[in-house]
N, C-alpha and C positions, 0 to 999 in steps of 0.2 A: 145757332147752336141748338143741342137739344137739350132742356131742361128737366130736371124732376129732383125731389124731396124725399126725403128720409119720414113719413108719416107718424112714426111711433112715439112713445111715451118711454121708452127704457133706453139709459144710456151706460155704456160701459163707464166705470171710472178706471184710473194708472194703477187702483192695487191689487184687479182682479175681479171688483166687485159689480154692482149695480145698482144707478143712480134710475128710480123711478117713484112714482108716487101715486097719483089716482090715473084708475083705468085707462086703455085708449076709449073714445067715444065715435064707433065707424059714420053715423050721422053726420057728426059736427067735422069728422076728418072728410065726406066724401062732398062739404060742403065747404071747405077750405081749400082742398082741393081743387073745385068746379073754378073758384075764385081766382088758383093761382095760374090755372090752367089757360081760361083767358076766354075760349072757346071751344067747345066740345069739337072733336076729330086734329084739334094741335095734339103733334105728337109732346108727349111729358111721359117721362119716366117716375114710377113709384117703387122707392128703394124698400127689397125687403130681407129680413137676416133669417135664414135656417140652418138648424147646424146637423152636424154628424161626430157622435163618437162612440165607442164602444157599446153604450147599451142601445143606440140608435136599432130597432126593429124591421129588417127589408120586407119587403113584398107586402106592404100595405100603405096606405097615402101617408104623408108627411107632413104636417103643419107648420107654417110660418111661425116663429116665435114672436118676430119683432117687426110691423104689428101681426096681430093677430088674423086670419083670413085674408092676406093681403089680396088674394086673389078679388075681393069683392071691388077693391077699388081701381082694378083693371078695365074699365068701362072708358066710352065717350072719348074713344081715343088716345087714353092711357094704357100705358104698359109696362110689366115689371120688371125691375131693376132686382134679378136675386140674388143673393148673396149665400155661396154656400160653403158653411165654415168647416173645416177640417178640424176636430179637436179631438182627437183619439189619444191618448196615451199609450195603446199598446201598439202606435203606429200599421193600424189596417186598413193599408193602401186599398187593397183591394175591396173590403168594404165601403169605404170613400165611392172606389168609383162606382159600384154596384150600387148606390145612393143616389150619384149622378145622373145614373142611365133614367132612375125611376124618378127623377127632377123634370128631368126633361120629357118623358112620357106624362106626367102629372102636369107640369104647370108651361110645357110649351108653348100651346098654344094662345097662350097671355103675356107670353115674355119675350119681350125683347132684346134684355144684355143678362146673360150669365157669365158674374163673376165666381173664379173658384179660389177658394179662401179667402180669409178677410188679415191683412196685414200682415203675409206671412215672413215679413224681414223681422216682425218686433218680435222678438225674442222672452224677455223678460215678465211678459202679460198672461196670464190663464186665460183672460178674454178673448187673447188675438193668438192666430194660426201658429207664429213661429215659433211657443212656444212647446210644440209636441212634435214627436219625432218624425220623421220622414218628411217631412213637408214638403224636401223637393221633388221630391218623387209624387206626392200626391197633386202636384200643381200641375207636372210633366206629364203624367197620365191621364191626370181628371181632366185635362181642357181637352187631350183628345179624345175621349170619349164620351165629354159632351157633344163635339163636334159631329164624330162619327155617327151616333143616337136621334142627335137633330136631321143629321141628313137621309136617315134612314128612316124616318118620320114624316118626310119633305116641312121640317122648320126652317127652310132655306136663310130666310131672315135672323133667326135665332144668335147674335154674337156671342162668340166667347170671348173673357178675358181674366185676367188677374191683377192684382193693384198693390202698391207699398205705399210707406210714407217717406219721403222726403231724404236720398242718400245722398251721404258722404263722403269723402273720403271712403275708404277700406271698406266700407257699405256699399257704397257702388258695385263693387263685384257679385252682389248678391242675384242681378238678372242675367250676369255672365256664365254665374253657374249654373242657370236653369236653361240659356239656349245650348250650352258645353252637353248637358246633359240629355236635352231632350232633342238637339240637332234640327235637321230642316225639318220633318215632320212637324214639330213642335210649333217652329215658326211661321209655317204654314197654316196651321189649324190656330192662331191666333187670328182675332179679330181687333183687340184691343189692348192697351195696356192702363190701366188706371189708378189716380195718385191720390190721396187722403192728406192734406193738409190745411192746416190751421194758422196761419201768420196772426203775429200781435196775440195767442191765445196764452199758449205757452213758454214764448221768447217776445218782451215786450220789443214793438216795434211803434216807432215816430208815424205819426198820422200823415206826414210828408213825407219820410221814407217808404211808404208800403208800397206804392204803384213801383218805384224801380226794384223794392224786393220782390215783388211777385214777379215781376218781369225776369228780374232775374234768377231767381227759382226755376220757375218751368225750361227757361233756355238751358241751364243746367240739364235739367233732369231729361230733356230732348239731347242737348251734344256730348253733356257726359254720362247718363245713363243710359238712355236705349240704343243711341248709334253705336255706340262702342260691342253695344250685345249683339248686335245682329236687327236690331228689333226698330230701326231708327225708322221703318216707313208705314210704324203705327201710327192709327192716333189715337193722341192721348185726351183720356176724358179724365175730370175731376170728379171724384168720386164721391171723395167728402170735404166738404170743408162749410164752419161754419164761425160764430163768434158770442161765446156768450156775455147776457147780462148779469147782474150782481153790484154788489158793494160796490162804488166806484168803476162800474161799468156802465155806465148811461144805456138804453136804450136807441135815442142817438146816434148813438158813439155805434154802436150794432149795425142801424143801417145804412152808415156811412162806409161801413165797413165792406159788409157787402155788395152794395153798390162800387166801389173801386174795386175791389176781386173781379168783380163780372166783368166791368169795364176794360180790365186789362186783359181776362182772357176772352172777349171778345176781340180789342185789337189786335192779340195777337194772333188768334187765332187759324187763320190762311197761312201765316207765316210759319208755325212751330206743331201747325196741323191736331189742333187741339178742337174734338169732337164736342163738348158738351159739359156741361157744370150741376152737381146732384148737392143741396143743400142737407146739412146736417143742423136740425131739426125743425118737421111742423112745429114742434111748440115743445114747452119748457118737460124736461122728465118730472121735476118739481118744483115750483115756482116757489113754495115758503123755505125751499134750502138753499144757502148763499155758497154753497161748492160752488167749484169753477165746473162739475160737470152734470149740474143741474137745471141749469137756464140756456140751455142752447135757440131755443126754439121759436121762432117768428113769430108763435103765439108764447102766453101764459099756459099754463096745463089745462087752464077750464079755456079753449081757444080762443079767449080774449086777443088779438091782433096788437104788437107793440109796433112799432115805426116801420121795421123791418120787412113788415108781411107786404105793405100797399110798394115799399122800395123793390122787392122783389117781385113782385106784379107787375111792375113797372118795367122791369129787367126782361123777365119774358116777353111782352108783348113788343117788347124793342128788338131783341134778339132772338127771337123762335126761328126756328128754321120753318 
């Protein structure tokens, strides 16, 4: 599989807001990094978030919000996982993808997977995509013009994709309406499709139960959300998923956690053609706050390392491609 991390110190929270507290530290990131990475030239992806909305300013370079310069820690065989959020309100598609073009002229040559938008089914969040209008259209355009952009650059390498959380029911029809709309073109200028979730975070799950829920998750979201769209001979990579510490959350209990995630999408992996697993977070947004979207991070905020970071280390160097 191919692995990589969410690097930053800033985490959205469910109201809108943002869960963060002392700086990131690129130092102490590019040497946790090195750590989880295993050996210099393993491929490892570095997840990074930049967004676009209305006062976004074209025709001059663009900065990573979350982390900061994420471009520095594209070294040594890494390479960026970026995340490019759509959050316009006055719904300007076209700006979106005029943003795109200059993403991929900017930070091409260090990136490996561009995702466009960041959770564009959740509806209800300022933080996340689906919140602002057009969305479907700016997913349906923006991946082909990333596509188109890279190839006219020769980033041959360069993946496109886009990613949700976890559908259901009447939510499933959510990537029906993006191939309805965007047609073969669309499906064709896909490279990927990627999934953001969290088991036992937000819906408590039994420490015995999780290997068959995970299992049963992805087979889902493979026979009832992509095939039915059209899209069933992607793969799927995991985007995010992570487990935080807290009151009553052991640390532990974290790297138990992620260790059976990986596990299971490592078994299944050949079978439900699932490309790759992106942890959500190097290390905690705030370690002295007991939110649940505070402590995600394999470190402490000062990168103090909890169970989870050497369990993960462990995960790659077993499963790297």
């Amino acid at each position: 599989m191919l692995f990589g991390i969410y690097p930053g110190g800033v985490a959205g929270d469910d109201t809108g807001g943002l869960a963060g507290g002392l700086p990131d530290d690129p130092a102490l990131v590019s040497s946790a990094l090195d750590r989880l990475q295993g050996r210099p030239g393993r491929p490892f992806l570095v997840r990074a978030y930049i967004g676009f909305d209305d006062a976004t300013r074209l025709g001059e370079p663009h900065a990573t919000a979350a982390p900061a310069a994420a471009a520095q820690h594209a070294i040594r065989g890494r390479r960026l996982d970026l995340v490019a959020q759509y959050q316009s309100p006055g719904g300007d598609v076209d700006g979106y993808c005029a943003f795109l073009r200059e993403l991929v002229e900017q930070y091409g040559a260090v990136t490996s997977t561009l995702q466009v938008t960041e959770e564009p089914n959740v509806m209800s969040n300022p933080t996340l995509d689906g919140y602002y209008p057009a969305v479907h259209e700016a997913i349906v355009r923006g991946v082909s013009v990333v596509k188109a952009r890279a190839r006219e650059l020769g980033y041959t390498n360069l993946r496109v994709g886009f990613n949700t959380t976890p559908l259901f029911g009447p939510a499933t029809s959510f990537v029906t309406e993006l191939t309805n709309l965007g047609g073969k073109d669309f499906i064709s200028d896909l490279d990927y499709v990627g999934l953001d979730f969290f088991p036992d975070v937000f819906q408590p799950v039994d420490a015995s139960d999780l290997p068959h829920s995970v299992a049963g998750l992805l087979r889902h979201h493979r026979d009832s959300v992509l095939a039915p769209s059209g899209l069933g001979h992607l793969p799927l990579h995991i985007t995010e998923h992570g487990w935080p510490t807290g009151p009553e959350r052991h640390p532990h209990r974290q790297a138990g956690v992620v260790e059976t995630v990986v596990d299971v999408i490592a078994a299944q992996s050949k079978q439900l053609h699932l490309s790759g697993y992106t942890h959500f977070a190097l290390r905690d947004a705030d370690s002295a706050e007991t939110g649940l979207f505070h402590q995600f991070g394999l470190t402490t905020d000062d990168y103090s390392p909890k169970p989870a970071f050497d369990t993960m280390k462990m995960l790659v160097e077993r499963f790297s491609v």
